[in-house]
PDB file as gemmi writes it, atoms N, CA and C in Angstrom:
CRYST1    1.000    1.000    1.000  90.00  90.00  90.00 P 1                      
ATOM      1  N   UNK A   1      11.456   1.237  10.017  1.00  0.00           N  
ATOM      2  CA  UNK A   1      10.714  -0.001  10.097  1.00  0.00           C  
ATOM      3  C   UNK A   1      10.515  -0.614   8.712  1.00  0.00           C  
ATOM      4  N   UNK A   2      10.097   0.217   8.052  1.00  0.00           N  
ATOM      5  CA  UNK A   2       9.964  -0.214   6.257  1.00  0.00           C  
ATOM      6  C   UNK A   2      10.899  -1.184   5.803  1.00  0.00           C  
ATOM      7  N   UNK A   3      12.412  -0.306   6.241  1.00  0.00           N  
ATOM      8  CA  UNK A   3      13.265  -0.743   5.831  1.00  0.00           C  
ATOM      9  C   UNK A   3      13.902  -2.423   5.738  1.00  0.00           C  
ATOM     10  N   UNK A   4      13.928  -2.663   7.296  1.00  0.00           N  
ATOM     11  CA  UNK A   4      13.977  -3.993   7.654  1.00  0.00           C  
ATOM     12  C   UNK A   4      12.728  -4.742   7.604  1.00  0.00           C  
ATOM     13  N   UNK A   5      11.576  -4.134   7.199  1.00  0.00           N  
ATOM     14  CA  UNK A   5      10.918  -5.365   6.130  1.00  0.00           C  
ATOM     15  C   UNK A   5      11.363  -5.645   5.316  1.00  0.00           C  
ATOM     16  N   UNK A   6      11.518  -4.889   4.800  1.00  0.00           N  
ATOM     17  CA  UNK A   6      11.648  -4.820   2.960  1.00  0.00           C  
ATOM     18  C   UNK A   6      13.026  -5.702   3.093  1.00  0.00           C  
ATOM     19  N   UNK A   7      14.242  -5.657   4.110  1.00  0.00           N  
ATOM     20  CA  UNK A   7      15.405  -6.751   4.076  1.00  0.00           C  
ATOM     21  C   UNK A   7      14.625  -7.738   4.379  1.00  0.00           C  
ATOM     22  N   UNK A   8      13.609  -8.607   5.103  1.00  0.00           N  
ATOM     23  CA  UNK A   8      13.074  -9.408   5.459  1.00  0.00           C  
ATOM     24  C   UNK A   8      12.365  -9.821   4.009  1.00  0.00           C  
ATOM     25  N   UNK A   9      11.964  -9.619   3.273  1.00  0.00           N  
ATOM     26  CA  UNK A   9      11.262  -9.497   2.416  1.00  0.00           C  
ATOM     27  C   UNK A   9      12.140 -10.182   1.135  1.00  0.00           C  
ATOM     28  N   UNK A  10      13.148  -9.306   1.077  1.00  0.00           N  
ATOM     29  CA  UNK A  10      14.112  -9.701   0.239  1.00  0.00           C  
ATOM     30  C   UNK A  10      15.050 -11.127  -0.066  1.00  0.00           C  
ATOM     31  N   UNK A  11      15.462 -11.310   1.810  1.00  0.00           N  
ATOM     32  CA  UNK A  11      15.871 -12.518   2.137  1.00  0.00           C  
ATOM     33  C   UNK A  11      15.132 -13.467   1.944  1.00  0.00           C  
ATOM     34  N   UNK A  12      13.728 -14.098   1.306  1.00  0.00           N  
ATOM     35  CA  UNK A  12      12.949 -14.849   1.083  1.00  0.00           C  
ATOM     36  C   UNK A  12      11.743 -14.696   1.978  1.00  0.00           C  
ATOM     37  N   UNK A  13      11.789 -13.926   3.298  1.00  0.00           N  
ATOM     38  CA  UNK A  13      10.809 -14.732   3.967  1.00  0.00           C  
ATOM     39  C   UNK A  13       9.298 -13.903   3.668  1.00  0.00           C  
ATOM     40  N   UNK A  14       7.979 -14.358   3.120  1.00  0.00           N  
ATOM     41  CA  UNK A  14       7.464 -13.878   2.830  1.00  0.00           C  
ATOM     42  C   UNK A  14       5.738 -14.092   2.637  1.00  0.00           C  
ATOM     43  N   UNK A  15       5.760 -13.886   4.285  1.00  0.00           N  
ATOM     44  CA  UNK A  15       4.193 -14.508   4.547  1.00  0.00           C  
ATOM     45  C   UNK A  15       3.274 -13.277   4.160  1.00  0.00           C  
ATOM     46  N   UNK A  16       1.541 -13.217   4.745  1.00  0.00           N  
ATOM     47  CA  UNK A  16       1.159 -12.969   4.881  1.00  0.00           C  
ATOM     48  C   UNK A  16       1.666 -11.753   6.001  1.00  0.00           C  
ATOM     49  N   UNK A  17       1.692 -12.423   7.095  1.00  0.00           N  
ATOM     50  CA  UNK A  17       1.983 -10.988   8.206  1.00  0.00           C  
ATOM     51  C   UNK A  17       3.037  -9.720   8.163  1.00  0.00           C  
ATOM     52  N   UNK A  18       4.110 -10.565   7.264  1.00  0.00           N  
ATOM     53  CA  UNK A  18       5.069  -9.384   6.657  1.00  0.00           C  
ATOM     54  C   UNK A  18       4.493  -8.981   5.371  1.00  0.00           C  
ATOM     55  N   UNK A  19       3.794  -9.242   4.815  1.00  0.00           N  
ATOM     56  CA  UNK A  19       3.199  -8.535   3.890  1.00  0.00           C  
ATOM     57  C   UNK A  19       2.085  -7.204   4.211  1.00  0.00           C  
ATOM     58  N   UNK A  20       1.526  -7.733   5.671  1.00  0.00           N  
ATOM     59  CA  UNK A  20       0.608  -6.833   6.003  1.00  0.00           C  
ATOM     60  C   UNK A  20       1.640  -5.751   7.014  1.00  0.00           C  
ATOM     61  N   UNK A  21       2.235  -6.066   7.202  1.00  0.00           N  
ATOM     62  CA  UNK A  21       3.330  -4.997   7.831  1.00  0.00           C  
ATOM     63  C   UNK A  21       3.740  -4.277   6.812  1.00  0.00           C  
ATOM     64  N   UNK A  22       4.068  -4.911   5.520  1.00  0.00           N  
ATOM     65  CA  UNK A  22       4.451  -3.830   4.684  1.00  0.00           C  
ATOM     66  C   UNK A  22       3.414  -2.557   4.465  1.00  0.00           C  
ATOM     67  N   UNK A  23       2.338  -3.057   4.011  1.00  0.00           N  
ATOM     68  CA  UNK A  23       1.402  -2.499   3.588  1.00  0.00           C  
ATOM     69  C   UNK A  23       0.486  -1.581   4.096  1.00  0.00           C  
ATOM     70  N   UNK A  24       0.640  -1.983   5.983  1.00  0.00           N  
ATOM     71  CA  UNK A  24       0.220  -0.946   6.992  1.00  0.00           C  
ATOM     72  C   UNK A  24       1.398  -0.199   6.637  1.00  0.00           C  
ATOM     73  N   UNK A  25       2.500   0.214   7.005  1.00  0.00           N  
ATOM     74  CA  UNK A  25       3.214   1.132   7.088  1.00  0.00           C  
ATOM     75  C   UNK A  25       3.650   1.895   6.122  1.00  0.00           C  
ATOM     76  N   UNK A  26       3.408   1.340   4.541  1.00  0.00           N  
ATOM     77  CA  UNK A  26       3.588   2.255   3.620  1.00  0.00           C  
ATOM     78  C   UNK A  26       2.119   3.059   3.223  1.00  0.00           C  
ATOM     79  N   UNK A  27       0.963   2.394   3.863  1.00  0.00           N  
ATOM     80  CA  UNK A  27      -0.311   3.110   4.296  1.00  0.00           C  
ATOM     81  C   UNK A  27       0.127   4.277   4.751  1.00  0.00           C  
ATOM     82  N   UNK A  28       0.555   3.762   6.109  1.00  0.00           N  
ATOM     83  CA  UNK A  28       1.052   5.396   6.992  1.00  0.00           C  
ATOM     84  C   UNK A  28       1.370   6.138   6.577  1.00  0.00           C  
ATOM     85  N   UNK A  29       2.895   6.019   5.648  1.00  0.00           N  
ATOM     86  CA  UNK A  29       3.662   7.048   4.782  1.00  0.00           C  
ATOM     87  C   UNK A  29       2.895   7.579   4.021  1.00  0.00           C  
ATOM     88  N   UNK A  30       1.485   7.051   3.487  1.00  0.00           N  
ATOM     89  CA  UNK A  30       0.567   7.935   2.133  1.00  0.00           C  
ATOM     90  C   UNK A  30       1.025   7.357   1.456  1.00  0.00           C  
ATOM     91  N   UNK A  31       2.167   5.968   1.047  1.00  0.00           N  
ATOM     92  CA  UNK A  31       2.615   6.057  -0.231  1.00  0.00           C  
ATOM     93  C   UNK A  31       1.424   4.344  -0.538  1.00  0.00           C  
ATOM     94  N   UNK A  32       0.273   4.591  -0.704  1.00  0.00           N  
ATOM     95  CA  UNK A  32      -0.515   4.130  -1.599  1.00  0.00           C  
ATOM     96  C   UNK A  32      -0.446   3.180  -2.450  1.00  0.00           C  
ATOM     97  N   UNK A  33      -0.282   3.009  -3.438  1.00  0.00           N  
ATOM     98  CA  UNK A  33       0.305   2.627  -4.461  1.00  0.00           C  
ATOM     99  C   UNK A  33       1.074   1.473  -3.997  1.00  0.00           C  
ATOM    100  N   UNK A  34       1.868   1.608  -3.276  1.00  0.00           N  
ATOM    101  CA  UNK A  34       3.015   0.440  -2.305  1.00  0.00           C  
ATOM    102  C   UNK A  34       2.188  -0.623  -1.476  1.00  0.00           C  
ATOM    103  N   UNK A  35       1.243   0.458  -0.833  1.00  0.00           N  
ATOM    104  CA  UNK A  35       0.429  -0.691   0.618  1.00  0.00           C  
ATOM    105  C   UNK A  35      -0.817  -1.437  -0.248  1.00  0.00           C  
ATOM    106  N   UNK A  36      -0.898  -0.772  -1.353  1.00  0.00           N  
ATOM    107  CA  UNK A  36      -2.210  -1.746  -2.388  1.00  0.00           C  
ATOM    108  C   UNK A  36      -1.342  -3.205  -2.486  1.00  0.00           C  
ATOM    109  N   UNK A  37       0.170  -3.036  -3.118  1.00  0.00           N  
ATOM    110  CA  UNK A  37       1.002  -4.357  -3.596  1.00  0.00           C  
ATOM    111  C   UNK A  37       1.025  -5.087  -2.603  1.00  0.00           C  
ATOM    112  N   UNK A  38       1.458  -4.593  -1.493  1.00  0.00           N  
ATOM    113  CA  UNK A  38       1.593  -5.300  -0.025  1.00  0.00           C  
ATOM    114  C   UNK A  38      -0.069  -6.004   0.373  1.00  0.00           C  
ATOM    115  N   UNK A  39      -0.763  -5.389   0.370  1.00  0.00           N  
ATOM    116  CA  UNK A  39      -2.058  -5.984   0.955  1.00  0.00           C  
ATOM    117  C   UNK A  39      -2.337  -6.662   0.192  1.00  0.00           C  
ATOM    118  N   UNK A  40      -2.550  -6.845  -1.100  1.00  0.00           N  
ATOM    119  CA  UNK A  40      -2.939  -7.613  -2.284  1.00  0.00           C  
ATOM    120  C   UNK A  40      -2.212  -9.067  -1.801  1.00  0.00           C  
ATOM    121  N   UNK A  41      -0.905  -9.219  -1.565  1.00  0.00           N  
ATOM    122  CA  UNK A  41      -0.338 -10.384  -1.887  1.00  0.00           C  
ATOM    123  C   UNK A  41      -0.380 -10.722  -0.493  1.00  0.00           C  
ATOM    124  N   UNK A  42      -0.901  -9.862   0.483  1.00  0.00           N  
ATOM    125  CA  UNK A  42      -1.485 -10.532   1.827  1.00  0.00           C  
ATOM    126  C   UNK A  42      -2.396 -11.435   1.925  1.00  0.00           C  
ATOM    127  N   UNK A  43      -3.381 -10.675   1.221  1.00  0.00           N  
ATOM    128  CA  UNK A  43      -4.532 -11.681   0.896  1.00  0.00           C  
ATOM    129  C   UNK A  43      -4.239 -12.500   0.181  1.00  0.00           C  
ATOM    130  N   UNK A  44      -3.819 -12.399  -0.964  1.00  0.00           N  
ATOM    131  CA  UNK A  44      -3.448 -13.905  -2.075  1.00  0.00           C  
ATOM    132  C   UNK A  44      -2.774 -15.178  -1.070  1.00  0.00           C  
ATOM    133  N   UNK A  45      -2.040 -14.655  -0.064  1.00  0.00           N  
ATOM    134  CA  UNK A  45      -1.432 -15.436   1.036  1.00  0.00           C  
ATOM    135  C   UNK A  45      -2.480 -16.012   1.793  1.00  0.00           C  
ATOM    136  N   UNK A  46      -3.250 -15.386   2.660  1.00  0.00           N  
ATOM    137  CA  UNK A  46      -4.039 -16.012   3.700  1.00  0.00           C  
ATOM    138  C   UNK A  46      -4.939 -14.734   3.145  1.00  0.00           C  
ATOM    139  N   UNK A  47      -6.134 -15.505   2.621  1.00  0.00           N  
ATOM    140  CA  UNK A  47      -7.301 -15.001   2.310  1.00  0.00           C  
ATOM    141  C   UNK A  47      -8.574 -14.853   3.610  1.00  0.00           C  
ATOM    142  N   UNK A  48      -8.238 -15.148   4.511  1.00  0.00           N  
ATOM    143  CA  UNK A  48      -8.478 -15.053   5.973  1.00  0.00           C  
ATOM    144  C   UNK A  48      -8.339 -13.343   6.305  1.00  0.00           C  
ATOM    145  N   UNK A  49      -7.451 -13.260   6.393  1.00  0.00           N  
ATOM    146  CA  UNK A  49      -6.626 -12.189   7.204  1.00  0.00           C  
ATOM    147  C   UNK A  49      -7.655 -10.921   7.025  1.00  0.00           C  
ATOM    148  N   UNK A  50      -8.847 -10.597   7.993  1.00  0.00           N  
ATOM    149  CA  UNK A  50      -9.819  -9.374   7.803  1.00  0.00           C  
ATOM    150  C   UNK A  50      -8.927  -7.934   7.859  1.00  0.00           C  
ATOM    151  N   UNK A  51      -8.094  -7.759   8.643  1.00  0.00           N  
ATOM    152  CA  UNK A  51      -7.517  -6.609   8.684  1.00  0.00           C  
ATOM    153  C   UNK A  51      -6.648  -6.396   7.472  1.00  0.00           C  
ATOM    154  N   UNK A  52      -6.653  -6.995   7.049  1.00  0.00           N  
ATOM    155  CA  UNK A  52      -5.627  -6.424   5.443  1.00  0.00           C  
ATOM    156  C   UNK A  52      -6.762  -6.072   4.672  1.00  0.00           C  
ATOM    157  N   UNK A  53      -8.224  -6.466   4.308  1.00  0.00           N  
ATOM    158  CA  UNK A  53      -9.189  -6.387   3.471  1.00  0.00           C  
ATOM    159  C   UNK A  53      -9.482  -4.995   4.004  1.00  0.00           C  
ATOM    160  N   UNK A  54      -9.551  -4.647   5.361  1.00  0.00           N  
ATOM    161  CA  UNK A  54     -10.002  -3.567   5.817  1.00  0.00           C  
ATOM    162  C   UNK A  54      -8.962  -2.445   5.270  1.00  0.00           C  
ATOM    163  N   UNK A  55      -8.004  -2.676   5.369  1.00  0.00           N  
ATOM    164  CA  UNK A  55      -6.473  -1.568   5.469  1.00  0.00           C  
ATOM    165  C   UNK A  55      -6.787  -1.208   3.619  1.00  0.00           C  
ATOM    166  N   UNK A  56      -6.788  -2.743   2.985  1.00  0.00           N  
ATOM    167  CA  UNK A  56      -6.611  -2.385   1.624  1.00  0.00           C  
ATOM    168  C   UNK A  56      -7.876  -1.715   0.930  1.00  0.00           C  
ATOM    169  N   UNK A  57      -8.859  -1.645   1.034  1.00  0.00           N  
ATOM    170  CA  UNK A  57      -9.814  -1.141   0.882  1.00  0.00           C  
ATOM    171  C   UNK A  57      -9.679   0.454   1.485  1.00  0.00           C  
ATOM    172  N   UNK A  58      -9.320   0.950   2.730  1.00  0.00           N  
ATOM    173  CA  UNK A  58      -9.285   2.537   2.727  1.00  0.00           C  
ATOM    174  C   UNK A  58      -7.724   2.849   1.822  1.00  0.00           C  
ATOM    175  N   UNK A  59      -6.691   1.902   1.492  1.00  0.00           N  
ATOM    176  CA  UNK A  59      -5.724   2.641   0.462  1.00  0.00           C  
ATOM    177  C   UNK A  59      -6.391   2.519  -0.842  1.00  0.00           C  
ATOM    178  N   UNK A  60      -7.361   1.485  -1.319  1.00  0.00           N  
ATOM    179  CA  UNK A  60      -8.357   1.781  -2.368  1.00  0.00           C  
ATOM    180  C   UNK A  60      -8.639   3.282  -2.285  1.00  0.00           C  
ATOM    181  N   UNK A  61      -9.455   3.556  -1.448  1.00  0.00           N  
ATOM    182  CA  UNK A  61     -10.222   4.642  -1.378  1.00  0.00           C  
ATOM    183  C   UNK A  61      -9.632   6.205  -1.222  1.00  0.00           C  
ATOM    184  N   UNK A  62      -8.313   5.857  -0.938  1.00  0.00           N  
ATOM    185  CA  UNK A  62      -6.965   7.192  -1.197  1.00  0.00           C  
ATOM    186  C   UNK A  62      -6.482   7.251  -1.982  1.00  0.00           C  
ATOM    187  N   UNK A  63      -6.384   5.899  -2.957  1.00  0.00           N  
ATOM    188  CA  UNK A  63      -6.425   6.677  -4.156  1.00  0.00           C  
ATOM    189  C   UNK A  63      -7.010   6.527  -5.209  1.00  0.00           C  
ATOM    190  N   UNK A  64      -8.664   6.696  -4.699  1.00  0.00           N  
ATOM    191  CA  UNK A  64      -9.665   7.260  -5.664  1.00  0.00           C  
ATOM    192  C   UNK A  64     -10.232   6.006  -6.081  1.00  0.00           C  
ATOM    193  N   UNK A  65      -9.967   5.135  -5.783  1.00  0.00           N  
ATOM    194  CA  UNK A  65     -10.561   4.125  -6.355  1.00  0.00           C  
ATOM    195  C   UNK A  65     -11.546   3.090  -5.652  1.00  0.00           C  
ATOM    196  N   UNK A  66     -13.157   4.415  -5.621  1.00  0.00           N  
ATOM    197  CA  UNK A  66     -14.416   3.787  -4.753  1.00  0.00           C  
ATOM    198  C   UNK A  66     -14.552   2.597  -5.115  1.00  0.00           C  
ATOM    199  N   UNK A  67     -14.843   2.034  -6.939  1.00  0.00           N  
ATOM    200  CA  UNK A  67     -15.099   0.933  -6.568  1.00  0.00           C  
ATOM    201  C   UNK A  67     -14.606  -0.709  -6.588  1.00  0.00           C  
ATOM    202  N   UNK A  68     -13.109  -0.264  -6.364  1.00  0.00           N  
ATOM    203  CA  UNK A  68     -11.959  -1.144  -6.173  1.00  0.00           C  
ATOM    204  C   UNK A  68     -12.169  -1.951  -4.154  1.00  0.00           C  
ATOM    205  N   UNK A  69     -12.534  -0.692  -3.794  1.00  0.00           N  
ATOM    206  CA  UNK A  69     -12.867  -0.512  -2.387  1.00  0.00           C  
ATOM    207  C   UNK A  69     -14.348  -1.299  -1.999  1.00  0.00           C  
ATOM    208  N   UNK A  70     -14.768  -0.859  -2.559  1.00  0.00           N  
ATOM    209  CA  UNK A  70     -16.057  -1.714  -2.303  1.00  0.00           C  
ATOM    210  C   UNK A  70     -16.468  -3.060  -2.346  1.00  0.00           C  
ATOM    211  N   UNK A  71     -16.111  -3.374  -3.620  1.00  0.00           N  
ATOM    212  CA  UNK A  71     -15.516  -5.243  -3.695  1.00  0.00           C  
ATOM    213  C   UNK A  71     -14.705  -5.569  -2.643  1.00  0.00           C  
ATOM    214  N   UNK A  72     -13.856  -4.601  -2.098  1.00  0.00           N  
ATOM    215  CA  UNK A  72     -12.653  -5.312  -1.012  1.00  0.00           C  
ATOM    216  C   UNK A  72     -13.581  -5.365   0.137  1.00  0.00           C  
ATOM    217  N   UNK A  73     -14.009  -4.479   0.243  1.00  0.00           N  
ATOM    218  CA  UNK A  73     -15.140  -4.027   1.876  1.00  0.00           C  
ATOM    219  C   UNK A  73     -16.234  -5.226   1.565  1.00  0.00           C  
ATOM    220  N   UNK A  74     -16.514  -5.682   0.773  1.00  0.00           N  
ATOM    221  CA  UNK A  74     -18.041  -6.628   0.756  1.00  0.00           C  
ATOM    222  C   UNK A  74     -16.831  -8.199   0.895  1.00  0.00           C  
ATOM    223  N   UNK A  75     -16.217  -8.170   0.054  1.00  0.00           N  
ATOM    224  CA  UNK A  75     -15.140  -9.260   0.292  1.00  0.00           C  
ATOM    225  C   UNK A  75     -14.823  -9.735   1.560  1.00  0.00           C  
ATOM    226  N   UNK A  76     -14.198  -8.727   2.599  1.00  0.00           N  
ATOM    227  CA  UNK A  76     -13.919  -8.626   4.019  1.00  0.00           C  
ATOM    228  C   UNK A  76     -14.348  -8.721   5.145  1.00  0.00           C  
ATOM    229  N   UNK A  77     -16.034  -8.066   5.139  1.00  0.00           N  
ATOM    230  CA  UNK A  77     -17.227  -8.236   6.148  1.00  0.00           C  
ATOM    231  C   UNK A  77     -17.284  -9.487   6.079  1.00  0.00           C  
ATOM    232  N   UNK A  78     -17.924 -10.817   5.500  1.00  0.00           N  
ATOM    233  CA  UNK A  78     -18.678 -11.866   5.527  1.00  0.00           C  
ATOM    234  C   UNK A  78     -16.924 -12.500   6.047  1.00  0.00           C  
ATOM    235  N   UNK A  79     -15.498 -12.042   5.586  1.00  0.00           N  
ATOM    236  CA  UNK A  79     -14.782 -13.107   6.539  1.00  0.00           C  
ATOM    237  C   UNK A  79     -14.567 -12.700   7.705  1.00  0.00           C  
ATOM    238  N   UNK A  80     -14.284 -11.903   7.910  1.00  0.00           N  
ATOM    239  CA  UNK A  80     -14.360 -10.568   9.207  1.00  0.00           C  
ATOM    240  C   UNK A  80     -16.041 -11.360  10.412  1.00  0.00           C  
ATOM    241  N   UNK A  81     -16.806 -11.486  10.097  1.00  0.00           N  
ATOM    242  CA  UNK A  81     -17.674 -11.710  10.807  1.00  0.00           C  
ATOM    243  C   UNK A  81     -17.641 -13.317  11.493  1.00  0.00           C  
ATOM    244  N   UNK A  82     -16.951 -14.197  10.205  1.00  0.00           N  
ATOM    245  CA  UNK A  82     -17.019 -15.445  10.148  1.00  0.00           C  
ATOM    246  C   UNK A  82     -15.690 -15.873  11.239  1.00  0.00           C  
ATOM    247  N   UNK A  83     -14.957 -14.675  11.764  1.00  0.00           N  
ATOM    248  CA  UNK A  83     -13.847 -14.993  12.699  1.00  0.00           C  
ATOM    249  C   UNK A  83     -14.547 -14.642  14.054  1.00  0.00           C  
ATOM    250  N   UNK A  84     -15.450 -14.086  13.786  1.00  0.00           N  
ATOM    251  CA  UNK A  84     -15.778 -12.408  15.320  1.00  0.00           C  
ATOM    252  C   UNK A  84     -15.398 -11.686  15.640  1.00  0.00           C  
ATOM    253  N   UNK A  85     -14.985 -11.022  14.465  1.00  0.00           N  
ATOM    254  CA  UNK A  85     -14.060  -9.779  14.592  1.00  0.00           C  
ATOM    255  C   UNK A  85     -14.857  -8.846  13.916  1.00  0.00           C  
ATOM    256  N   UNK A  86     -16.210  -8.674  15.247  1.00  0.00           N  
ATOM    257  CA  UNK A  86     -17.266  -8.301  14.855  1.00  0.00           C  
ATOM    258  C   UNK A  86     -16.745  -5.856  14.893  1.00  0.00           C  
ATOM    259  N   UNK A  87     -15.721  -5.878  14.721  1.00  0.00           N  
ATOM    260  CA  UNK A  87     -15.038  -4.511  15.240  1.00  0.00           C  
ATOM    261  C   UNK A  87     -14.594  -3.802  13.889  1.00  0.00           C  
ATOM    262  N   UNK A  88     -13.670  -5.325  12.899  1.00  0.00           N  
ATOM    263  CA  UNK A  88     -13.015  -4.862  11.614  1.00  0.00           C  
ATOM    264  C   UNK A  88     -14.525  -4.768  10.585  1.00  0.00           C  
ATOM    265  N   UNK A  89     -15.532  -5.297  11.020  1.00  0.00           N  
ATOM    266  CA  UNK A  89     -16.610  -5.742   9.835  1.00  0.00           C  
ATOM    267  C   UNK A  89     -17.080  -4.384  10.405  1.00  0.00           C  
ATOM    268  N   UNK A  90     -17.699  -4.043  11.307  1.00  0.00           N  
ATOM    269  CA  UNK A  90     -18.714  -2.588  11.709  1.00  0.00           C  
ATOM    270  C   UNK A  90     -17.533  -1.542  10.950  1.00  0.00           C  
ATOM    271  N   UNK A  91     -16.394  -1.836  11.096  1.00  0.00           N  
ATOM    272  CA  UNK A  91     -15.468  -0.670  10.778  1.00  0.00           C  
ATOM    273  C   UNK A  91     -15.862  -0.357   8.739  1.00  0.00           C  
ATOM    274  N   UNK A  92     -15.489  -2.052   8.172  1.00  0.00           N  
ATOM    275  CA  UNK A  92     -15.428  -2.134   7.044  1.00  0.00           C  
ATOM    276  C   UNK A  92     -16.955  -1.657   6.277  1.00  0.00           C  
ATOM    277  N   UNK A  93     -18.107  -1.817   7.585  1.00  0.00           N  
ATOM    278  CA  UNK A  93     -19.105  -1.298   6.966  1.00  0.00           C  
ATOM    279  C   UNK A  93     -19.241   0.223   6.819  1.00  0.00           C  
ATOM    280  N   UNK A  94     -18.785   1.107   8.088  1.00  0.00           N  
ATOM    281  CA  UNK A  94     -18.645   2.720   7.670  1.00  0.00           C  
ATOM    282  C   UNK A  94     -17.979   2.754   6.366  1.00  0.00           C  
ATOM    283  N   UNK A  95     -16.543   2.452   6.462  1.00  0.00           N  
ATOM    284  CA  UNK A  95     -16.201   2.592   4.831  1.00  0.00           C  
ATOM    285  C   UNK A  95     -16.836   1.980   3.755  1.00  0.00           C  
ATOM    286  N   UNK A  96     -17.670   0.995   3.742  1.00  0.00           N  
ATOM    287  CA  UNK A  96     -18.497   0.615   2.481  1.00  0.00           C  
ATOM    288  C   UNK A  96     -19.263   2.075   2.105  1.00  0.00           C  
ATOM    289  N   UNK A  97     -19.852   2.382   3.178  1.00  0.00           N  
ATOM    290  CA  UNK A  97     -20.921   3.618   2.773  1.00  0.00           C  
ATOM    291  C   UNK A  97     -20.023   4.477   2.883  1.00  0.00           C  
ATOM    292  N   UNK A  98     -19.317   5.398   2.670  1.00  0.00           N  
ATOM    293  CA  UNK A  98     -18.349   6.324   2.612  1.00  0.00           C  
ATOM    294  C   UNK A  98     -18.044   5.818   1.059  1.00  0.00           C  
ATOM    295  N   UNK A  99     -17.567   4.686   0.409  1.00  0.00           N  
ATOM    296  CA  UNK A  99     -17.420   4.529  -0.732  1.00  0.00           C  
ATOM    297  C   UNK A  99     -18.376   4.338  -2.060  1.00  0.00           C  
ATOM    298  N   UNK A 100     -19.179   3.732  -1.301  1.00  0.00           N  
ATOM    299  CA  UNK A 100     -20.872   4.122  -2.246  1.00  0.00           C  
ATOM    300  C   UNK A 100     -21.135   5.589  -2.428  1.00  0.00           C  
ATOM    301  N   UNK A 101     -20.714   6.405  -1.139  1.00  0.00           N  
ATOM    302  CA  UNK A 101     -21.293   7.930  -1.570  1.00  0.00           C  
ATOM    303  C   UNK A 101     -20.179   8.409  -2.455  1.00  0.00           C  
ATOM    304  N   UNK A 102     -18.967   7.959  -2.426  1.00  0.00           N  
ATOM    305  CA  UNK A 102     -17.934   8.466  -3.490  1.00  0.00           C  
ATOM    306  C   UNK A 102     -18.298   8.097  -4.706  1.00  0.00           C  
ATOM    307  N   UNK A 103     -18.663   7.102  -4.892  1.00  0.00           N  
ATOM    308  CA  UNK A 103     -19.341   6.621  -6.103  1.00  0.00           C  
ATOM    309  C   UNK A 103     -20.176   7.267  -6.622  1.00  0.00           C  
ATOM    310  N   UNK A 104     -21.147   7.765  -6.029  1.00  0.00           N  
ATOM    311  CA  UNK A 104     -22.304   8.153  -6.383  1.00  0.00           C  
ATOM    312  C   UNK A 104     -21.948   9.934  -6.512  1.00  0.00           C  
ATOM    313  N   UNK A 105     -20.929  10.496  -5.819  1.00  0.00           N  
ATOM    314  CA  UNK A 105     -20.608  11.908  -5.793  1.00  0.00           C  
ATOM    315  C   UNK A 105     -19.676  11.813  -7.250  1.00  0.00           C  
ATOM    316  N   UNK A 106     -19.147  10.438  -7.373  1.00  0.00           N  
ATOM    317  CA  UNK A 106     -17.884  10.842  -8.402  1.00  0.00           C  
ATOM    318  C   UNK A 106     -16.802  11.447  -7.974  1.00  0.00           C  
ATOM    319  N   UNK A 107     -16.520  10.976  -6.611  1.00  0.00           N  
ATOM    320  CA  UNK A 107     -15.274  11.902  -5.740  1.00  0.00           C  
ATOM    321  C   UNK A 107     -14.662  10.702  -5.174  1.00  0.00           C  
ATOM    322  N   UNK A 108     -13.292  11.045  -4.578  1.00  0.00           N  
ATOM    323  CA  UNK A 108     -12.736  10.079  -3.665  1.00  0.00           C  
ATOM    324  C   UNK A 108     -11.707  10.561  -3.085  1.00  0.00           C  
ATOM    325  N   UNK A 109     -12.843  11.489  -2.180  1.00  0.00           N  
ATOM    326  CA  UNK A 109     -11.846  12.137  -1.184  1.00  0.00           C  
ATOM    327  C   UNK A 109     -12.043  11.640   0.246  1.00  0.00           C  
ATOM    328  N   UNK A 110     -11.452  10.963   1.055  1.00  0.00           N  
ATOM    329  CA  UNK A 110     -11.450  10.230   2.198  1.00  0.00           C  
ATOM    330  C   UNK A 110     -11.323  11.323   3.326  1.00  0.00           C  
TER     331      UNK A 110                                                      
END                                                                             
């Protein structure tokens, strides 16, 4: 699946929703680092889009970076709510507090 994004990707076409496809699925793989680039330029795309704020914020938080995550999670709720996607905001709020206590432990183990 990666793959023929990433040709999709290549060939020019390059919204938001293939960006968040990238970025869920290199989530999946663990490879981190990849689904941060992908979600990032999701949002820079459609700053709307609650489920990428949500996604990018727990690959924040895999790799270690509580309070990269937390700005994304406070970022995400107030648009997340402002759609009624009252499901991604309750979600984005467990991980807010999951990332405050990493903060506060000095850990960021998910």
């Amino acid at each position: 699946m990666v793959e023929n994004l990433e040709k999709m990707l290549a060939k020019g076409r390059d919204d938001a929703m293939l960006r968040f496809g990238l970025g869920s699925a290199y989530f999946n793989d663990g490879k981190f680092p990849l689904a941060v680039t992908h979600l990032e330029a999701c949002i820079a795309q459609d700053g709307s889009y609650s489920a990428a704020y949500k996604l990018l914020g727990k690959a924040y938080l895999k790799q270690g970076e509580p309070g990269k995550a937390i700005s994304t999670f406070e970022a995400g709720m107030p648009i997340a709510e402002g759609q009624g996607d009252k499901q991604s905001r309750k979600e984005m709020q467990v991980f807010l507090g999951k990332a405050h206590k990493e903060m506060d432990n000095g850990q960021a183990d998910l």
